[in-house]
C-alpha positions as CSV (number, residue, x, y, z in Angstrom):
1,X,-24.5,30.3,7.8
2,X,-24.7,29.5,4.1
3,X,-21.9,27.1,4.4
4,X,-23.5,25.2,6.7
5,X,-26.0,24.1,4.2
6,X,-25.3,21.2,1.1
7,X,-22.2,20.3,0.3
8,X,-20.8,23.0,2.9
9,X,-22.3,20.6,5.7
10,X,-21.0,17.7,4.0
11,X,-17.4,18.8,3.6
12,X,-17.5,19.8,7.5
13,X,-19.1,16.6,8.8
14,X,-16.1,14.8,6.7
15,X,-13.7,17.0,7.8
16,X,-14.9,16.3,11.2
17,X,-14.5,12.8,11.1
18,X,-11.0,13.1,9.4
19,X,-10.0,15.3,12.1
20,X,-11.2,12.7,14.9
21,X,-9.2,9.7,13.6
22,X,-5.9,11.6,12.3
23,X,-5.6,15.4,13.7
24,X,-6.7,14.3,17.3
25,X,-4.4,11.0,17.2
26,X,-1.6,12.7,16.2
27,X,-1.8,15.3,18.2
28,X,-2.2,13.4,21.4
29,X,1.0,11.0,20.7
30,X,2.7,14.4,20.0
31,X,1.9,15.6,23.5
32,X,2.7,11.9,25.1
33,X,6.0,11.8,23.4
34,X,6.8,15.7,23.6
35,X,5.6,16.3,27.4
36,X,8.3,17.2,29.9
37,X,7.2,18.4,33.8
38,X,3.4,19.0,32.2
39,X,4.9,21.5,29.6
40,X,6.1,20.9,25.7
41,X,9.8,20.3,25.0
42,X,11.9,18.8,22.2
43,X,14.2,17.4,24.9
44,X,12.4,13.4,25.1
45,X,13.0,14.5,21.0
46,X,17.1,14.7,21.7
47,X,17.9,12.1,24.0
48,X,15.9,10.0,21.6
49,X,17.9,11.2,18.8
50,X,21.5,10.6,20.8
51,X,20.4,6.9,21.2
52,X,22.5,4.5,18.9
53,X,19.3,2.3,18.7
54,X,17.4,5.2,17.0
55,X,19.9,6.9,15.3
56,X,20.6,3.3,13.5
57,X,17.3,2.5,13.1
58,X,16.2,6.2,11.4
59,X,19.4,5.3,9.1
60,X,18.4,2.3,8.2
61,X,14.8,3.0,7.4
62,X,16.0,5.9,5.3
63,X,18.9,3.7,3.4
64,X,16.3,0.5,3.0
65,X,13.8,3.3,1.3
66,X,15.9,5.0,-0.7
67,X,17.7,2.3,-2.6
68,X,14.7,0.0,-2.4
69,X,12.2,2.9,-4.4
70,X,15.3,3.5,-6.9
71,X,15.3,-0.3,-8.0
72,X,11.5,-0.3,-7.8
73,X,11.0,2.8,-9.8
74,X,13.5,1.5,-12.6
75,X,11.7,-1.8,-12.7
76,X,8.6,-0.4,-12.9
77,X,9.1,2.1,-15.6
78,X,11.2,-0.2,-17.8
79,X,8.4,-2.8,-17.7
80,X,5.6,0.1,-18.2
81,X,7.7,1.5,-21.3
82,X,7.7,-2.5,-22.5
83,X,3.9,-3.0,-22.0
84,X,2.7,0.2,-23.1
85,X,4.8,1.2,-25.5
86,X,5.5,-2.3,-27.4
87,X,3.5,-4.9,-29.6
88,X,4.1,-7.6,-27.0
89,X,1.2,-10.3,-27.1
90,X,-1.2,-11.0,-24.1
91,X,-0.7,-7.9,-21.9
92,X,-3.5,-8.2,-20.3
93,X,-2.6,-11.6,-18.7
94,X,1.0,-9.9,-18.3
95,X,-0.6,-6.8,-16.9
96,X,-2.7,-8.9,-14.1
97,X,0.2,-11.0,-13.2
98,X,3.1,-8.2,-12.7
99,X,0.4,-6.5,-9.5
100,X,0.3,-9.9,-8.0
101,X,3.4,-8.6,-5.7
102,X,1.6,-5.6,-4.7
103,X,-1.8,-7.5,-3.9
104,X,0.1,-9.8,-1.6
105,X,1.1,-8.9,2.2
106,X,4.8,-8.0,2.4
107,X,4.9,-10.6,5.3
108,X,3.9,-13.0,3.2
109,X,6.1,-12.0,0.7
110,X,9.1,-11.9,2.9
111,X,8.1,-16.0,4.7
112,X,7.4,-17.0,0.4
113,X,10.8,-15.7,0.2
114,X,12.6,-17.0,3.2
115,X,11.0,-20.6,2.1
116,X,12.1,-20.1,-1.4
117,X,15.8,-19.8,-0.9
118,X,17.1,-20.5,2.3
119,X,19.0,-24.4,3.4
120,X,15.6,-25.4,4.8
121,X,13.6,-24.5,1.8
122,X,11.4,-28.2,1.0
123,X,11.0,-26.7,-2.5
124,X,14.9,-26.0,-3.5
125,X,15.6,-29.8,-1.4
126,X,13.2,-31.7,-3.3
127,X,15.1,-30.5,-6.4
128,X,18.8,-30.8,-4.9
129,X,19.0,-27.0,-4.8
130,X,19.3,-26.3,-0.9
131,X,22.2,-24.6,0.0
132,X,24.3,-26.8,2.8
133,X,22.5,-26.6,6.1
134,X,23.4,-24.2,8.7
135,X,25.0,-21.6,6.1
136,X,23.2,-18.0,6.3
137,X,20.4,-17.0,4.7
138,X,21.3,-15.2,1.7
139,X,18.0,-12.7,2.4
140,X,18.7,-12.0,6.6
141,X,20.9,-8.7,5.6
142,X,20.6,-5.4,4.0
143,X,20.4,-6.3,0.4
144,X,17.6,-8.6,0.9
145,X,15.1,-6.1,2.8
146,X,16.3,-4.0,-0.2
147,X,15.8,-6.7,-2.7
148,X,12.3,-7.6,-1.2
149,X,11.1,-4.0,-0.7
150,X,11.5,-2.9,-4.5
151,X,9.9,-6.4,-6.0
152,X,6.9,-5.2,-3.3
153,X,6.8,-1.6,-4.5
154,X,8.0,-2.1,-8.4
155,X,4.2,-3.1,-9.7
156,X,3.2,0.1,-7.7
157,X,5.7,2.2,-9.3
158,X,4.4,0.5,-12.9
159,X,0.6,1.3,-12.3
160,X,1.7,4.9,-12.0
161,X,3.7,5.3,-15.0
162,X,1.7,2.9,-16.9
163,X,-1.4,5.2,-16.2
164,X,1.0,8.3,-17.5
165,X,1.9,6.6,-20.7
166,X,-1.9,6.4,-21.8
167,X,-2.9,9.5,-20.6
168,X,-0.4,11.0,-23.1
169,X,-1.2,12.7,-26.5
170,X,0.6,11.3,-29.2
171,X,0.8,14.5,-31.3
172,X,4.3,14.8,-30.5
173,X,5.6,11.2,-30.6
174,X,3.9,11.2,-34.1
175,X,5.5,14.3,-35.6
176,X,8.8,13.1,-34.6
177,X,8.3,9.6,-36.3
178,X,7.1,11.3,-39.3
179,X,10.4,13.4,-39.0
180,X,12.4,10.3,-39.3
181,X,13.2,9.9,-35.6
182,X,13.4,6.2,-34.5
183,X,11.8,4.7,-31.6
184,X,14.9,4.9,-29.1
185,X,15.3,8.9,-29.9
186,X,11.7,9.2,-29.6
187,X,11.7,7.3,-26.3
188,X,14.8,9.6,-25.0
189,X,13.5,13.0,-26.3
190,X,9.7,13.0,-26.2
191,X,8.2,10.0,-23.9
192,X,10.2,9.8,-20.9
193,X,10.7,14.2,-20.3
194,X,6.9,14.2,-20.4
195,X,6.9,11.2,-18.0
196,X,8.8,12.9,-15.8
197,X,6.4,13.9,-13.0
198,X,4.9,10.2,-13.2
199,X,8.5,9.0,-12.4
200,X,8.9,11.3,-9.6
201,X,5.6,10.3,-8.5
202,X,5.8,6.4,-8.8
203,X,9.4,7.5,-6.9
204,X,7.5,9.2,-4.2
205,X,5.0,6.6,-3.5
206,X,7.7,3.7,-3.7
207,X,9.9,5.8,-0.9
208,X,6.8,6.0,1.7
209,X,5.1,2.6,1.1
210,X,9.2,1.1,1.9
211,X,9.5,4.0,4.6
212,X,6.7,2.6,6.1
213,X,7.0,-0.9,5.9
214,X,6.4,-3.4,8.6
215,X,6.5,-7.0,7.4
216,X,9.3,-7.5,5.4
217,X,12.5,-5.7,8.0
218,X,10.5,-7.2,10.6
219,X,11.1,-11.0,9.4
220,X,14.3,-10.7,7.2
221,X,15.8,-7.6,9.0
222,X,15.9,-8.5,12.7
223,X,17.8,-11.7,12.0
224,X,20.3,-9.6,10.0
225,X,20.2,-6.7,13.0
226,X,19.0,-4.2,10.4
227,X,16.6,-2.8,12.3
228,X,14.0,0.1,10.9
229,X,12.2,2.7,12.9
230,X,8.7,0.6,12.2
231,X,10.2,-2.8,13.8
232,X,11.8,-1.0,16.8
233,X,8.4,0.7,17.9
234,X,6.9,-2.9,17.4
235,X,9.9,-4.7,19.4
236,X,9.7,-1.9,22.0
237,X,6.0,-2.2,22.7
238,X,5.8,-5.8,22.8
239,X,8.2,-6.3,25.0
240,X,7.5,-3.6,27.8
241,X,3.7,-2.9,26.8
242,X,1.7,0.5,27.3
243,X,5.2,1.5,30.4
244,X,6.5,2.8,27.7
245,X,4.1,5.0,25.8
246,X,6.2,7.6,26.1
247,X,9.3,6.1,25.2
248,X,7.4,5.2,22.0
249,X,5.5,8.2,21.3
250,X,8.9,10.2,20.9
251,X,9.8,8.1,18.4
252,X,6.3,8.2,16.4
253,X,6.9,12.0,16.9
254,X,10.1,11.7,14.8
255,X,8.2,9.3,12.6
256,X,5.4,12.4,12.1
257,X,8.3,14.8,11.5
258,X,10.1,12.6,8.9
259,X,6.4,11.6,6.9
260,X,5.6,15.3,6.9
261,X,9.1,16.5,5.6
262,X,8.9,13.3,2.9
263,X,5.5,14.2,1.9
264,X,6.2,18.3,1.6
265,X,9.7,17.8,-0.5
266,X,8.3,14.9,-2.6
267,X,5.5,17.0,-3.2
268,X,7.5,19.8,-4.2
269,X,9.8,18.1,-6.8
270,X,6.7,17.0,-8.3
271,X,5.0,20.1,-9.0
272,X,8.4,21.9,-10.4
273,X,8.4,19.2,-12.6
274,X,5.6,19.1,-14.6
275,X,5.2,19.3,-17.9
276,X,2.4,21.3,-19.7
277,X,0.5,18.5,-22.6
278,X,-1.7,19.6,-25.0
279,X,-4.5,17.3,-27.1
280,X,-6.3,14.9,-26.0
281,X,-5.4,11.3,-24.7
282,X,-5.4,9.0,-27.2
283,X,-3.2,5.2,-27.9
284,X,-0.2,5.3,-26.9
285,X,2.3,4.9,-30.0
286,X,2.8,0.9,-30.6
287,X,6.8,0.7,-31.4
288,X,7.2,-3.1,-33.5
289,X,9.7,-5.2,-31.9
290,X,10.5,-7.5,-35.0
291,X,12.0,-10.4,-34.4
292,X,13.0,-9.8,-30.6
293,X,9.5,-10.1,-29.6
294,X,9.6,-13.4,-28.9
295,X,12.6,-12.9,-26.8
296,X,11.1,-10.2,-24.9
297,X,8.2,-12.1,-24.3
298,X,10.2,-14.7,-22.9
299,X,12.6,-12.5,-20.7
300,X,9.1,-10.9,-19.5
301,X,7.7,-14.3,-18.7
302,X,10.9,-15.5,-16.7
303,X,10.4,-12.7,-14.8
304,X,7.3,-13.0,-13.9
305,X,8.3,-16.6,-13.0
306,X,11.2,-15.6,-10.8
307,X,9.2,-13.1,-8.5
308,X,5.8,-14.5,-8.8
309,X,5.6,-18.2,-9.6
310,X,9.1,-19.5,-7.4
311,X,8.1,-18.0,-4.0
312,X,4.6,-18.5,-4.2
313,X,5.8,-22.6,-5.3
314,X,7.8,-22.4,-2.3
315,X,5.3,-21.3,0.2
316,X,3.2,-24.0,-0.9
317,X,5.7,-26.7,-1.2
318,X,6.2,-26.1,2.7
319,X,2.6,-26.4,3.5
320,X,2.8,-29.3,2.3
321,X,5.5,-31.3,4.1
322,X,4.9,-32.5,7.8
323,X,8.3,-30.5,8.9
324,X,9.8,-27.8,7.8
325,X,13.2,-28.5,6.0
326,X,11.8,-31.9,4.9
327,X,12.3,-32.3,1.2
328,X,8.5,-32.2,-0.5
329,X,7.9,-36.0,-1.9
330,X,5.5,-38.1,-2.1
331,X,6.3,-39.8,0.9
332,X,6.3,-36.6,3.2
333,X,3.7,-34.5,1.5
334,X,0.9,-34.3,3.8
335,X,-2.4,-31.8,3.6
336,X,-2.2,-31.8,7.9
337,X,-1.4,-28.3,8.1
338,X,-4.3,-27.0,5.9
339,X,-6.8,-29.1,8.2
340,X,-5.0,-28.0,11.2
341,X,-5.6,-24.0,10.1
342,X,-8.9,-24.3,8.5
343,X,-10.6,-26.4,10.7
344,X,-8.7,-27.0,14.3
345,X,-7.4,-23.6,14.6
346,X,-10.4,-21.6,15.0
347,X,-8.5,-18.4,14.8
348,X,-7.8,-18.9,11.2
349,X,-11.6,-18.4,10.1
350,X,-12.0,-16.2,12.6
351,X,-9.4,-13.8,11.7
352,X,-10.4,-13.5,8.1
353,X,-13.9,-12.8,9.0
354,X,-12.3,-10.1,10.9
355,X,-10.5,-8.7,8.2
356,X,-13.0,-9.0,5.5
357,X,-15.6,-7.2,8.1
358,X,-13.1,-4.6,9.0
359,X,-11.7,-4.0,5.6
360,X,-14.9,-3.9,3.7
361,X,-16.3,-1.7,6.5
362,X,-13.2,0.8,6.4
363,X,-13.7,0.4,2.4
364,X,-17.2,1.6,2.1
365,X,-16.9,4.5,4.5
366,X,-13.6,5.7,2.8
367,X,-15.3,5.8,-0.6
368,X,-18.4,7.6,0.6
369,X,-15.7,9.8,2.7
370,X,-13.7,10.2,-0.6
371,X,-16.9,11.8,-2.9
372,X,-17.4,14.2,-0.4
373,X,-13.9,15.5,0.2
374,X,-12.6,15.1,-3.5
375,X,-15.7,17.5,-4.7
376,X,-15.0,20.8,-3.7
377,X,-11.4,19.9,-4.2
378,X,-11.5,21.8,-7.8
379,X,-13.9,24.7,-7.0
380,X,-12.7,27.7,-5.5
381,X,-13.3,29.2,-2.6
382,X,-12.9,27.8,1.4
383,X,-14.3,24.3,0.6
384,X,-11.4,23.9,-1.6
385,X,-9.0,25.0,0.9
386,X,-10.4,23.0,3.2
387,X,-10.1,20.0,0.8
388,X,-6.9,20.7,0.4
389,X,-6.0,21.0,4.2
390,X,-7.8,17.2,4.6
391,X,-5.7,15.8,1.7
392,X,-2.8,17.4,2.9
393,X,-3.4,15.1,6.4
394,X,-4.5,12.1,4.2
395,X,-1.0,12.3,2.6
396,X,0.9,12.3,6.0
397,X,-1.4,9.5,7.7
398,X,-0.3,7.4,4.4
399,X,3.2,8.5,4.8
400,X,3.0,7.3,8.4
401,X,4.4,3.9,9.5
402,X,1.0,1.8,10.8
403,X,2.7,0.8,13.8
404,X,2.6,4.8,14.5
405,X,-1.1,5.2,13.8
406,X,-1.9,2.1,16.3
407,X,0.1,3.7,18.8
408,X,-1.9,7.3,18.2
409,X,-5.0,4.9,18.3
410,X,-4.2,3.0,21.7
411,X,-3.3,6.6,23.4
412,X,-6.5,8.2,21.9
413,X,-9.4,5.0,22.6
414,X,-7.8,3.4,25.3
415,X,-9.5,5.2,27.9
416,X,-13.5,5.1,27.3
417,X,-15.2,7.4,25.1
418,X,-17.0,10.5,26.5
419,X,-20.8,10.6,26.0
420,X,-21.3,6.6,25.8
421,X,-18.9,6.0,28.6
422,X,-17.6,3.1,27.1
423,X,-13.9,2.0,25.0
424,X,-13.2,0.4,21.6
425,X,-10.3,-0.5,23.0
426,X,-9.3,-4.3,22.5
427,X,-12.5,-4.5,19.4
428,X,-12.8,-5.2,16.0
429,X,-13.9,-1.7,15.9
430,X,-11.0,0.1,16.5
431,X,-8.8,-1.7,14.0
432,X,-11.4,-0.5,11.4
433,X,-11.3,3.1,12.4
434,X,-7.5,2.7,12.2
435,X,-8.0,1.3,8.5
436,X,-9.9,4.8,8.0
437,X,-7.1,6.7,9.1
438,X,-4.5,5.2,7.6
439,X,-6.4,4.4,4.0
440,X,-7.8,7.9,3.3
441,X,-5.7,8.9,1.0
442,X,-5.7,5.9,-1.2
443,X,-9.5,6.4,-1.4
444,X,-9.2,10.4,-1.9
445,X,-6.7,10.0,-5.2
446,X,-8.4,8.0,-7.8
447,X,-11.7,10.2,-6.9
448,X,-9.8,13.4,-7.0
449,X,-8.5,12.4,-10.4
450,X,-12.4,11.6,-11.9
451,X,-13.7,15.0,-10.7
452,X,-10.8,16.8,-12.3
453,X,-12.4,15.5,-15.5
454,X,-15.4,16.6,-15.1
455,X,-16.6,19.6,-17.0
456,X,-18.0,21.8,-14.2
457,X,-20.9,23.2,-16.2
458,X,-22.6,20.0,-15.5
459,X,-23.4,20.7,-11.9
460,X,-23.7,24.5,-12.4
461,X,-26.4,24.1,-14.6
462,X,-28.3,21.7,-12.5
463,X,-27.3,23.8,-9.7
464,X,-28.5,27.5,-11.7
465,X,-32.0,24.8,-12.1
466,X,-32.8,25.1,-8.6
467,X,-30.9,21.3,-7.3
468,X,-30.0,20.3,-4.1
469,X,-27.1,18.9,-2.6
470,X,-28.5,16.0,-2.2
471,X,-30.1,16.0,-6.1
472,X,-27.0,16.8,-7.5
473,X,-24.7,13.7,-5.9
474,X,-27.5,11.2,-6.3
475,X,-28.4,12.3,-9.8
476,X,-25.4,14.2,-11.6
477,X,-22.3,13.4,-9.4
478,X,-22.7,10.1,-7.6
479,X,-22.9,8.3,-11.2
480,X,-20.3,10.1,-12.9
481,X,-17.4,9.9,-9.9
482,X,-18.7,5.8,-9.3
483,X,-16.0,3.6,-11.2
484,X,-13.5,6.1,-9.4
485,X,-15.4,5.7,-6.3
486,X,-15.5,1.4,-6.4
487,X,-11.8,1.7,-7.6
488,X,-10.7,3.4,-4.3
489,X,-13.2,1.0,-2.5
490,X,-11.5,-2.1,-4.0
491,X,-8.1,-1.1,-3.8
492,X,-8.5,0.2,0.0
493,X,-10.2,-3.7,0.6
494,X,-7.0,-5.2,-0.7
495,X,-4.8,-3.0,0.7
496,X,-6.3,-3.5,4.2
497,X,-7.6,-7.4,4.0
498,X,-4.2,-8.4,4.2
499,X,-2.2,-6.0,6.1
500,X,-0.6,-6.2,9.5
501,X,1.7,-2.9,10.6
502,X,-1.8,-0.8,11.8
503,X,-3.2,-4.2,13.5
504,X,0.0,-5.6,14.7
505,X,-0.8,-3.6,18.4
506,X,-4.3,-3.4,17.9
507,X,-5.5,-7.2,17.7
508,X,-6.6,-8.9,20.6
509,X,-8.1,-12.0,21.6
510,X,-11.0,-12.5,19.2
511,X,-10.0,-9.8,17.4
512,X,-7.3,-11.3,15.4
513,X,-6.9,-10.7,11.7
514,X,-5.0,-12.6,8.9
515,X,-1.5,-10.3,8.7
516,X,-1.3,-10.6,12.9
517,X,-2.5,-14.3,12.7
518,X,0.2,-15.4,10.1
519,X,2.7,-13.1,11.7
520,X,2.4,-14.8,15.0
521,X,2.5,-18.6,13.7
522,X,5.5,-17.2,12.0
523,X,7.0,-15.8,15.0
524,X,6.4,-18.4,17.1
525,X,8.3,-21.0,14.8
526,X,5.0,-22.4,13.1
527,X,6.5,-22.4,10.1
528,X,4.3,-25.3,8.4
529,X,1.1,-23.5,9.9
530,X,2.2,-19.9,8.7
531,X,2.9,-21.2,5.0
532,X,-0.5,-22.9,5.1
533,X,-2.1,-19.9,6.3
534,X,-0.5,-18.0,3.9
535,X,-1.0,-19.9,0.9
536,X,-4.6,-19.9,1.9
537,X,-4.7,-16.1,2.1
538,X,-2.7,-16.2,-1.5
539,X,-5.5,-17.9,-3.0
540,X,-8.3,-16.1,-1.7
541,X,-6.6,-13.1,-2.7
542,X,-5.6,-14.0,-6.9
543,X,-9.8,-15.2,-6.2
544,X,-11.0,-12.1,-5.0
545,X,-9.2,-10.2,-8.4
546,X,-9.8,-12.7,-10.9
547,X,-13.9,-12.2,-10.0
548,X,-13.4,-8.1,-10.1
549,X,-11.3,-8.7,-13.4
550,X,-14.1,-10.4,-14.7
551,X,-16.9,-8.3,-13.4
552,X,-14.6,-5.0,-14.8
553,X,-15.5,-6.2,-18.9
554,X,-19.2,-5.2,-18.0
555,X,-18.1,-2.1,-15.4
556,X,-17.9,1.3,-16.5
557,X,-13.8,1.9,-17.1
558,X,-12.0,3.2,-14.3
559,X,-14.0,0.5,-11.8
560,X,-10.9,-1.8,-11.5
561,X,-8.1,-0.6,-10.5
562,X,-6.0,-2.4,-13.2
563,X,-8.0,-2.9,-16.2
């Protein structure tokens, strides 16, 4: 019974709540998909399997991944190395700019794409540009989900290693510099061996987020008929609705089974691969660049133009035309569709109320949700197992395709709740719980990583003083562990504001939010509409982390995500 006081009580009433929105889900799609005659059987599991429609889908998912978190982890690490390691001016401003990608919805990305390069594109007309009409898009095939996939995933791939690289001692880079080594045999011997698990981890996390991926197969894929496992459950429940539950759950179960076998290996390979530092973290070594600084600069700075500044020109440039494959002039530039989404189409405002209601919610419970499990994470004993256990099912839930969580959620809440006799089926509510699910372990890292820090004397002694629970988190804890804590909150809000693969089967009338609202304008051949939409969303985002950049200069460190 002594567990079931303090933080023991905690940790269970958060494990409780982890286990209602992922371990019950899961399990309940499981039995949908893997039911045969009321008994278990893998059988619905082959005949899925011995469909061409699968077995090319489950190929391409895996193919799209694995090339896409290559390029992605290259990028990412090469532009880490650059802004870490180098004398380049303003890398703050060049910092900021390179997560734009990230911050923005891959559906977005993909229609700021499709608009920046294809024969219809108003931007590459106005300039005499356009390809000749009616010749393929250069992005509806295999190479461009790839292409669009790593530009999502590359800033992703650079936080990780950027946060790597300073984190480092330099005790060792500096020895060898003293020793005569140059920068390039430093970089080759020293740097990148001990950023070796930061690779594999900025690897790991490019593979799942691209495994996982909704938005961008969905709108340059289908075209091309390169179809993922994410875009076939969507295409398979839209068109025959809640019939084929079970038809769908079997293939969730295989998306389970391939997330948990992902996260385990990937997992694996990172542990063997660590490499044991000693000293503390200071600088990183600054290597001079001479007289190619200014040409690195530049090269950065195209970069940053080509996948930030041309498709984000582009979806605005067809906002602003009347038709879509006009040319943008001054004769056909009109500022219609903004009024038409802002202020005629009342599901516009209402959809990002939605989202910033359900995200924010989601947000705050995470990174309460997130103190509580991330605590006993580094003390020994069952709370720590049981930590472990819960961020074990965080990892999979992330791994998981959303369109697999909404289907766990509509077999779970569709029927009404025991107790209250009533369903969050069809309300804002259940997208929000969804958020919780599939967000937890976004929340649970950063927080994880401040506790590890902490010198566990600190509570002990309060603890050895006669403190509470309670005493301790409010007084000792809570302040220490609440940068890491906001972090997670702000990066879960992001992350969530803007998506669409958990919502895409949860929205309903009413309850729309932004990614489903774009997406449908999109699909539905609203192209003007969708850009506006988009562009609107775009803004509101760079908004929403230009005010947290500014607020992070008087924030403890750690508080945003990127500074």
């Amino acid at each position: 019974m002594r567990f079931l006081r303090g933080e023991g009580l905690a940790l269970l009433a958060a494990s409780t709540l982890v286990a209602a929105l992922i371990v019950v889900p899961l399990a309940l799609l499981l039995a949908q998909g893997l039911t045969v005659g009321g008994g278990l059987s893998l059988a619905p599991v082959v005949e899925a399997l011995n469909s061409r429609a699968v077995q090319r889908a489950l190929v391409n998912s895996l193919d799209s991944a694995l090339f896409s978190a290559l390029l992605a982890t290259m990028a990412g690490t090469l532009l880490a190395l650059l802004v870490g390691l180098t004398d380049i001016r303003a890398k703050g401003l060049f910092v900021f700019l390179l997560l734009i990608p990230m911050m923005i919805p891959p559906h977005v990305t993909a229609i700021a794409w499709i608009q920046a390069a294809g024969p219809a594109s108003p931007l590459l007309r106005s300039v005499g540009l356009a390809p000749e009409i009616g010749t393929t898009h250069p992005l509806y095939s295999r190479g461009g989900v790839i292409a669009l996939l790593a530009l999502q995933h590359m800033p992703l791939a650079f936080l990780v290693v950027r946060a790597a690289l300073r984190s480092q001692p330099r005790e060792l880079s500096e020895a060898a510099r003293i020793a005569g080594s140059g920068p390039l045999r430093v970089m080759r011997r020293i740097v990148l061996p001990l950023l070796a698990p930061a690779i594999i981890a900025a690897f790991a996390l490019s593979f799942v987020s691209a495994l996982k991926n909704f938005g961008i197969p969905a709108l340059l894929g289908v075209p091309a008929n390169y179809v993922t496992l994410p875009v076939l459950l969507w295409q398979r429940m839209v068109s025959f609705g809640v019939s084929i539950l079970q038809n769908v759950a079997v293939i969730g179960a295989i998306m389970i089974a391939v997330a948990v076998v992902a996260t385990a290996v990937l997992a694996y390979v990172q542990r063997r691969s660590g490499a044991a530092l000693t000293g503390p973290p200071r600088t990183p070594l600054s290597f001079s660049l001479g007289r190619a600084r200014p040409l690195v600069e530049a090269g950065l700075a195209a970069f940053i133009v080509g996948v930030v500044a041309l498709p984000l020109a582009a979806l605005l440039a067809t906002s602003l035309v009347q038709t879509y494959g006009l040319a943008l002039t001054p004769q056909t530039a009109t500022l219609a569709n903004f009024v038409e989404v802002v202020w005629r189409q009342g599901v516009t405002l209402r959809a990002f109320a939605n989202s910033s209601l359900a995200a924010g919610g989601a947000a705050l419970v995470l990174a309460g949700l997130a103190v509580v499990l991330a605590h006993p994470a580094h003390r020994p004993g069952a709370p720590r197992r049981v930590a472990g256990a819960v961020g074990a099912l965080a990892d999979v839930s992330y791994a998981l395709p959303g369109i697999v969580v909404s289907i766990a959620f509509i077999i779970t809440f569709v029927a009404p709740l025991p107790l209250i006799n009533a369903s969050i089926y069809n309300t804002l509510l259940i997208i929000a719980l969804a958020y919780v699910a599939a967000f937890l372990a976004i929340a649970v890292k950063p927080v994880a990583v401040a506790f590890a820090q902490l010198d566990p004397a600190l509570e002990d002694a309060a603890r050895v003083a006669g403190a509470g629970y309670g005493w301790r988190m409010a007084r000792i804890i809570g302040p220490l562990v609440a940068p890491a804590a906001a972090s997670a909150a702000i990066l879960v809000f992001l992350t969530a504001y803007n998506e669409i693969t958990v919502s895409a089967l949860l929205w309903s009338f009413g309850n729309e939010t932004i990614g489903t609202t774009i997406f449908n304008y999109e699909d539905g051949g609203y192209t003007t509409l969708a850009a506006a939409t988009s562009t609107v969303t775009v803004v509101a985002t760079l908004a929403l982390m230009l005010v947290l950049d500014k607020m992070g200069r008087r924030l403890p460190p750690g508080a945003v995500p990127w500074r």
